[in-house]
N, CA, C and O atoms as a GROMACS GRO file, in nm:
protein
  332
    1UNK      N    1   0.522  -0.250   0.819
    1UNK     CA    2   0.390  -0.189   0.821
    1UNK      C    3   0.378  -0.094   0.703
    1UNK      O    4   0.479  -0.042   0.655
    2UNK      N    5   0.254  -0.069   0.652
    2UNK     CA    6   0.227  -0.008   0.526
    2UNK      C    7   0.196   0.144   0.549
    2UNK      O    8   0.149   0.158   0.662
    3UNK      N    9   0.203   0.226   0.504
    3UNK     CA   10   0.200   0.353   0.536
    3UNK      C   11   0.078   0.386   0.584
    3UNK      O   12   0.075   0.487   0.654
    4UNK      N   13  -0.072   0.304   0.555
    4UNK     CA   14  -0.167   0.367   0.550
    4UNK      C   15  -0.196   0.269   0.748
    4UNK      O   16  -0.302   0.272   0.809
    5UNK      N   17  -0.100   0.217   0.784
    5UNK     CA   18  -0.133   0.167   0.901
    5UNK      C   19  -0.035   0.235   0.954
    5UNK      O   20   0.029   0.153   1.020
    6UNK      N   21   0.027   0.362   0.965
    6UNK     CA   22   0.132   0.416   1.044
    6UNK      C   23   0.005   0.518   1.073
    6UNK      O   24  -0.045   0.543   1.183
    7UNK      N   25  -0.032   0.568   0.944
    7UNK     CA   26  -0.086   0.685   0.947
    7UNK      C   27  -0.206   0.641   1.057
    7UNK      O   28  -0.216   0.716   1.154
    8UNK      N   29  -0.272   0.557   1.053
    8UNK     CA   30  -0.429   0.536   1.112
    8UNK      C   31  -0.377   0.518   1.259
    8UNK      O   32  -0.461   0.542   1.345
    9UNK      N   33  -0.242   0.477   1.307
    9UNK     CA   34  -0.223   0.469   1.428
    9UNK      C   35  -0.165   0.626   1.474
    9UNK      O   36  -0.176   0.668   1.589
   10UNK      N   37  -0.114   0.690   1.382
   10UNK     CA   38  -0.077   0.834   1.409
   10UNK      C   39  -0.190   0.924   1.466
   10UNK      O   40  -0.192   1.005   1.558
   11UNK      N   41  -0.298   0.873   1.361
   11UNK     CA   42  -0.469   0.971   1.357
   11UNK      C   43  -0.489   0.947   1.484
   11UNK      O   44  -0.491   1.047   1.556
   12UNK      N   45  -0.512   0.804   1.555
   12UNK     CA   46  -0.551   0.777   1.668
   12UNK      C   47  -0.473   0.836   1.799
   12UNK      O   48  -0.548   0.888   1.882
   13UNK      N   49  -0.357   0.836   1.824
   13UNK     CA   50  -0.241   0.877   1.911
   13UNK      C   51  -0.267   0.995   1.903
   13UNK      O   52  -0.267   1.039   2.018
   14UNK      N   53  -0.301   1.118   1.790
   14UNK     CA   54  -0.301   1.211   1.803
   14UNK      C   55  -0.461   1.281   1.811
   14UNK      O   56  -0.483   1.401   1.829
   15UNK      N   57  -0.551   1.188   1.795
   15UNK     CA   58  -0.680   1.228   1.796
   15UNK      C   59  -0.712   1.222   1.939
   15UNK      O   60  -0.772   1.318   1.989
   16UNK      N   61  -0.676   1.107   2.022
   16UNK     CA   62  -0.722   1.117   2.177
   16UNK      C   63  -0.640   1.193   2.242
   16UNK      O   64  -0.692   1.242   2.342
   17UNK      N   65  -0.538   1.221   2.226
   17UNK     CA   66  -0.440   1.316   2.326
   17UNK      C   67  -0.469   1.446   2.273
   17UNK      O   68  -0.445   1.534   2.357
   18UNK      N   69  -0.518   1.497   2.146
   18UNK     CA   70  -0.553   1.649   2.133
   18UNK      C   71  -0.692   1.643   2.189
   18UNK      O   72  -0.706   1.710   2.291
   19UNK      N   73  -0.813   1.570   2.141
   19UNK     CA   74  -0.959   1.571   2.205
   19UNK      C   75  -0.965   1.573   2.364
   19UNK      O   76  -1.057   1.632   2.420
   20UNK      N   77  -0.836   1.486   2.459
   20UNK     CA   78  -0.851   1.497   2.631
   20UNK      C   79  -0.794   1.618   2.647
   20UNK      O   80  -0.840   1.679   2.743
   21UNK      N   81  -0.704   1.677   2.584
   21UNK     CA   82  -0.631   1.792   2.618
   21UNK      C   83  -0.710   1.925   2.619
   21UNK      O   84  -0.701   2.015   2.703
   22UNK      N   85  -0.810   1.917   2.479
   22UNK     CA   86  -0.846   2.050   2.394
   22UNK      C   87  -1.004   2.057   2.552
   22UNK      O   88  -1.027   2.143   2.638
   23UNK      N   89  -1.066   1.936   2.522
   23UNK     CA   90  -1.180   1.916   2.603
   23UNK      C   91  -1.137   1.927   2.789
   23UNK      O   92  -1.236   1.931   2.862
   24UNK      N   93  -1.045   1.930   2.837
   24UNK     CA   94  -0.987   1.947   2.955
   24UNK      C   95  -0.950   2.068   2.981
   24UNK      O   96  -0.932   2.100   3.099
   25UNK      N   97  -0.927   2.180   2.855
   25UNK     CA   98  -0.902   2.294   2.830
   25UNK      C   99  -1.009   2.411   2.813
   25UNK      O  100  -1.000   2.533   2.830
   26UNK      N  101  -1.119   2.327   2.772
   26UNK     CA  102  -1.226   2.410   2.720
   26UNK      C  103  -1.256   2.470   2.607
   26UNK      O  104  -1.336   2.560   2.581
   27UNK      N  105  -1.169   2.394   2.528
   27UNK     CA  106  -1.144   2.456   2.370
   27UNK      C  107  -1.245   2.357   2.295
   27UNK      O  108  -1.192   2.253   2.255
   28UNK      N  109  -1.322   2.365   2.281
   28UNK     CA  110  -1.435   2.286   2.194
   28UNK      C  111  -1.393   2.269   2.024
   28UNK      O  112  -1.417   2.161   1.970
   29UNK      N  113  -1.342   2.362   1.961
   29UNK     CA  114  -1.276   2.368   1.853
   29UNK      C  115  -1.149   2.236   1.804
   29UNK      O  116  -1.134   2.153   1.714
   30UNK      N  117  -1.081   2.280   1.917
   30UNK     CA  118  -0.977   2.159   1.905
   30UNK      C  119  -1.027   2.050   1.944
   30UNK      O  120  -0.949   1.957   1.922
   31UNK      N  121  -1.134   2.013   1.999
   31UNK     CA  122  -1.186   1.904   2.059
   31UNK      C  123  -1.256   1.862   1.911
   31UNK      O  124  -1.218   1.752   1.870
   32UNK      N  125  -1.297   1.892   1.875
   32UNK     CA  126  -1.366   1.876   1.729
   32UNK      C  127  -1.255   1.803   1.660
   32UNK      O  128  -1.277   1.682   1.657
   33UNK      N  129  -1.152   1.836   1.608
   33UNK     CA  130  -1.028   1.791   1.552
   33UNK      C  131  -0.925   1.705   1.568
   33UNK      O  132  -0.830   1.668   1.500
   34UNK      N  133  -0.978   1.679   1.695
   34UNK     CA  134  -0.915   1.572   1.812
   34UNK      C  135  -1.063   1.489   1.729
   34UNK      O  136  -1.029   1.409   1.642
   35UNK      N  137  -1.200   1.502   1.748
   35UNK     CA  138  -1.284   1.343   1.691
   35UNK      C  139  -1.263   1.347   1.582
   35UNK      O  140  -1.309   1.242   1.537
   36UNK      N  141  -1.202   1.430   1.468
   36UNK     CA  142  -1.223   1.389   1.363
   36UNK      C  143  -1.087   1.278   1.316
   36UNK      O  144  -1.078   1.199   1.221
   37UNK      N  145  -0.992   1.312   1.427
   37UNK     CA  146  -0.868   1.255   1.361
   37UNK      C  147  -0.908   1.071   1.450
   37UNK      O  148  -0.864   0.962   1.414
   38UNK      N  149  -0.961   1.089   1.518
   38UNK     CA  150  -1.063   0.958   1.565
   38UNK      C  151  -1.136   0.905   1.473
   38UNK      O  152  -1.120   0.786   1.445
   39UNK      N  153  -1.212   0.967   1.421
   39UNK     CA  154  -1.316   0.903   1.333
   39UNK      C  155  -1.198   0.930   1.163
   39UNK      O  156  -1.236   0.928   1.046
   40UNK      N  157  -1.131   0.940   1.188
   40UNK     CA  158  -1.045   0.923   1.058
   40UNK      C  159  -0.959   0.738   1.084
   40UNK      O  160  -0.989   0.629   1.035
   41UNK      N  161  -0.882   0.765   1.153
   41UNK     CA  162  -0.820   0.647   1.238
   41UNK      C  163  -0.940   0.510   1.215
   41UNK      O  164  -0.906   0.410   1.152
   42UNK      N  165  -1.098   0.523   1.282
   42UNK     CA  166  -1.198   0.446   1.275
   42UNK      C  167  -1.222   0.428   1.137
   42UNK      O  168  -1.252   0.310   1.120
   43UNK      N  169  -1.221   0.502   1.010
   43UNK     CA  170  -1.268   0.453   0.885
   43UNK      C  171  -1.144   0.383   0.839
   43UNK      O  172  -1.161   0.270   0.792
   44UNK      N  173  -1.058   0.417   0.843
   44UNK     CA  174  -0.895   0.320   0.784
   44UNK      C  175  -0.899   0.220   0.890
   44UNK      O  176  -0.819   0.130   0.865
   45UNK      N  177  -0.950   0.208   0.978
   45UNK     CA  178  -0.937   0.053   1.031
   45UNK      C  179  -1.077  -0.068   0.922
   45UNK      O  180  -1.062  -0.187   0.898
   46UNK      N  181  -1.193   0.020   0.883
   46UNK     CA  182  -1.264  -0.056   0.895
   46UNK      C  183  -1.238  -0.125   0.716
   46UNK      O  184  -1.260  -0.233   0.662
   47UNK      N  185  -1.173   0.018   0.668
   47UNK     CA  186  -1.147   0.018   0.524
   47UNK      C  187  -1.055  -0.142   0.516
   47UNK      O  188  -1.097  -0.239   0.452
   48UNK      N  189  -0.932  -0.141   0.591
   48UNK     CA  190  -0.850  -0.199   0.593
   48UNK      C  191  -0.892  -0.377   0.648
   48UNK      O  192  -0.832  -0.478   0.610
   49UNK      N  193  -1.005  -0.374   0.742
   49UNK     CA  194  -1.054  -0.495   0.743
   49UNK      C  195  -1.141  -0.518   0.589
   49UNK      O  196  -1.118  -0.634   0.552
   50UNK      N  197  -1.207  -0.467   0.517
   50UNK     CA  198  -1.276  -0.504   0.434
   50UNK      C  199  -1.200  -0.556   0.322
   50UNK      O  200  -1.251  -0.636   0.245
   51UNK      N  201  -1.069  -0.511   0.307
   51UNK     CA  202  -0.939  -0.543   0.213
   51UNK      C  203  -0.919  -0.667   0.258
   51UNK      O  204  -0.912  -0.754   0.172
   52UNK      N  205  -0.906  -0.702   0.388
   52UNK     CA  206  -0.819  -0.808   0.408
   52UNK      C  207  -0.939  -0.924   0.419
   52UNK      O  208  -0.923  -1.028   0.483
   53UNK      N  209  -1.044  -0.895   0.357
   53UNK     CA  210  -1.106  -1.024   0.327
   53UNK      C  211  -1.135  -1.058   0.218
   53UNK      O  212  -1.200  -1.163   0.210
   54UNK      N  213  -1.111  -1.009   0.132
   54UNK     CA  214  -1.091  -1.035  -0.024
   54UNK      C  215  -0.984  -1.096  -0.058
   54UNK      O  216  -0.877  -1.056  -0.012
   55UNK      N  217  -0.991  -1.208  -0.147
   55UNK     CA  218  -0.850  -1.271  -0.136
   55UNK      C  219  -0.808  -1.204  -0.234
   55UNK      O  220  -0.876  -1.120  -0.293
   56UNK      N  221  -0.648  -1.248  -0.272
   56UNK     CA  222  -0.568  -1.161  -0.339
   56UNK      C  223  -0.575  -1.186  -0.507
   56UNK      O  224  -0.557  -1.117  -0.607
   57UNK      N  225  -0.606  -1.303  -0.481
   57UNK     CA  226  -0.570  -1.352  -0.660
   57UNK      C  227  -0.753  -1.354  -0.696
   57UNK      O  228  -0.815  -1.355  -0.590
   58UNK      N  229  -0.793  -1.355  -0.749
   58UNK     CA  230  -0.933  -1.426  -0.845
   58UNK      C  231  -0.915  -1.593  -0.793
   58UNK      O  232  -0.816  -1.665  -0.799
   59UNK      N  233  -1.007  -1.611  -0.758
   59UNK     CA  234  -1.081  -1.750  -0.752
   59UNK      C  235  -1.056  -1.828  -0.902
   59UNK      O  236  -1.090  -1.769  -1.004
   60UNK      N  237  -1.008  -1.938  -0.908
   60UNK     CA  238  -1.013  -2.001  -1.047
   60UNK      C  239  -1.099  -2.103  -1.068
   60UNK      O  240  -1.124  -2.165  -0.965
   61UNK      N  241  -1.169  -2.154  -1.190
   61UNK     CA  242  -1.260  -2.179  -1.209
   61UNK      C  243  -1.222  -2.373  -1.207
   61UNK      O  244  -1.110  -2.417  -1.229
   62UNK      N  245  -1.305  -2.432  -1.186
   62UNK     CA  246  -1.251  -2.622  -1.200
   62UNK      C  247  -1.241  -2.647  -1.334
   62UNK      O  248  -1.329  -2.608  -1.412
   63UNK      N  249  -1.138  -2.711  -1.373
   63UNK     CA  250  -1.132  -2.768  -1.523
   63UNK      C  251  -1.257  -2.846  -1.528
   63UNK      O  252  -1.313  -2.839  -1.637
   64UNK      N  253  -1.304  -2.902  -1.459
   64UNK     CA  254  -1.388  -3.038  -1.453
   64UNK      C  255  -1.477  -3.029  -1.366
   64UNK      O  256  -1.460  -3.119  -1.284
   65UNK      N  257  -1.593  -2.945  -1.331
   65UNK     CA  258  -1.685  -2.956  -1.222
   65UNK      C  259  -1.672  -3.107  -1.186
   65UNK      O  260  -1.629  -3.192  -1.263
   66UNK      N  261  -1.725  -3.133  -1.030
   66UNK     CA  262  -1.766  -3.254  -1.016
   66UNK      C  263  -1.890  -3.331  -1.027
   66UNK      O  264  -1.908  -3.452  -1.016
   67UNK      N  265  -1.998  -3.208  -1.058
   67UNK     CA  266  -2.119  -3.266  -1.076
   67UNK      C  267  -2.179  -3.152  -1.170
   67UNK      O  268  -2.203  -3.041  -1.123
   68UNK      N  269  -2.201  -3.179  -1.287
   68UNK     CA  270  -2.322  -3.088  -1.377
   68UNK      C  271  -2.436  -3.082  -1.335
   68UNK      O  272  -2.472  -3.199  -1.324
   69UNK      N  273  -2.554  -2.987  -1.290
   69UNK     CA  274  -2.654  -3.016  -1.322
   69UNK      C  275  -2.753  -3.026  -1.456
   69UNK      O  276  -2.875  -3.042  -1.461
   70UNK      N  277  -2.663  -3.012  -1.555
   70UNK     CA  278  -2.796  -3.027  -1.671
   70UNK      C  279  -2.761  -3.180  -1.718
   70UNK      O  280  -2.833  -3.228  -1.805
   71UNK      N  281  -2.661  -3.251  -1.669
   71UNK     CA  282  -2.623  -3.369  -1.718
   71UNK      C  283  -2.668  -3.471  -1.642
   71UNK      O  284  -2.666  -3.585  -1.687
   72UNK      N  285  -2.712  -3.446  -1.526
   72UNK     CA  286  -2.707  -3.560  -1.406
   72UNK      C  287  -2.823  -3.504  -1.342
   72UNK      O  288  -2.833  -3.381  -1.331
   73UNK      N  289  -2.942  -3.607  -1.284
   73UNK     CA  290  -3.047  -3.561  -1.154
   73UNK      C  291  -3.000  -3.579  -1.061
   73UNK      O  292  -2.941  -3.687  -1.057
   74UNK      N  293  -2.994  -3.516  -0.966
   74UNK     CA  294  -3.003  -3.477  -0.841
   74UNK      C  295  -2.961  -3.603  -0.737
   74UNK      O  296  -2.868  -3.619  -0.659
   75UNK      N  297  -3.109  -3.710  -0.785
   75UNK     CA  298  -3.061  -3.857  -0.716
   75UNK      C  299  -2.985  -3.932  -0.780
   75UNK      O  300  -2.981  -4.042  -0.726
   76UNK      N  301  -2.939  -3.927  -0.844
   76UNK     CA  302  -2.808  -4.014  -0.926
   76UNK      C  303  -2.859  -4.098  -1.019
   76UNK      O  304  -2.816  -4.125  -1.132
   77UNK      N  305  -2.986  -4.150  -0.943
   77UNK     CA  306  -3.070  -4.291  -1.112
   77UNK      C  307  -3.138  -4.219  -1.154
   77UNK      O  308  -3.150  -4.101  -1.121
   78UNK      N  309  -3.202  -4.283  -1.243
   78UNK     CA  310  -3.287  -4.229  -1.369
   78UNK      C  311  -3.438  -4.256  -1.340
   78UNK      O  312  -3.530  -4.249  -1.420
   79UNK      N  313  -3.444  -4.288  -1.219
   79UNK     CA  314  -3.610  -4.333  -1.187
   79UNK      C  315  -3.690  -4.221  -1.158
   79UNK      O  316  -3.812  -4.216  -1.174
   80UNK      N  317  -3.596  -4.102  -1.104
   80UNK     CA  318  -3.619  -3.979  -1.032
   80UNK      C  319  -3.697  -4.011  -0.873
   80UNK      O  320  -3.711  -3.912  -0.801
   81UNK      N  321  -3.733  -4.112  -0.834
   81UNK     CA  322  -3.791  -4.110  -0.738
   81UNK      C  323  -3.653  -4.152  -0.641
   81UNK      O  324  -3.534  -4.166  -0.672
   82UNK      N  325  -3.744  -4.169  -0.479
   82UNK     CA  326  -3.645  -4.177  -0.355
   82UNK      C  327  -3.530  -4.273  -0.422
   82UNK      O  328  -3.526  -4.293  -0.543
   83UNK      N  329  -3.419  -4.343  -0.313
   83UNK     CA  330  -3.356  -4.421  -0.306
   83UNK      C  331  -3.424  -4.584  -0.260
   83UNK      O  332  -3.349  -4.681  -0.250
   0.00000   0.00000   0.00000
């Protein structure tokens, strides 16, 4: 696992057990710090899905398209009309 997925599971583990604790306590302050380490945890998850849909290398281009359009119509003959 990569550090930035230790950490986002750390944020979380420690964001709900300080926010039930602080808010069960009456400490509104720590309850604050408890959502933020939640909503910290929530942006590195979403960060981390948006990474993992980008592929890794660049897309490479075809030596040889299979079809030009400035070379060829659309319907294949030269009549331009239906089949």
């Amino acid at each position: 696992m990569s550090s930035r997925v230790l950490l986002g599971v750390a944020c979380l583990v420690a964001g709900i057990a300080l926010a039930a604790w602080s808010l069960a306590a009456g400490q509104l302050l720590l309850a604050l710090v408890g959502f933020a380490l939640i909503f910290t945890f929530i942006y590195l998850a979403i960060e981390a899905m948006g990474k993992a849909g980008k592929p890794q290398e660049p897309l490479k281009k075809a030596a040889s398209p299979a079809w030009s359009m400035k070379d060829t119509p659309a319907g294949g003959n030269d009549s331009g009309g239906a089949l």
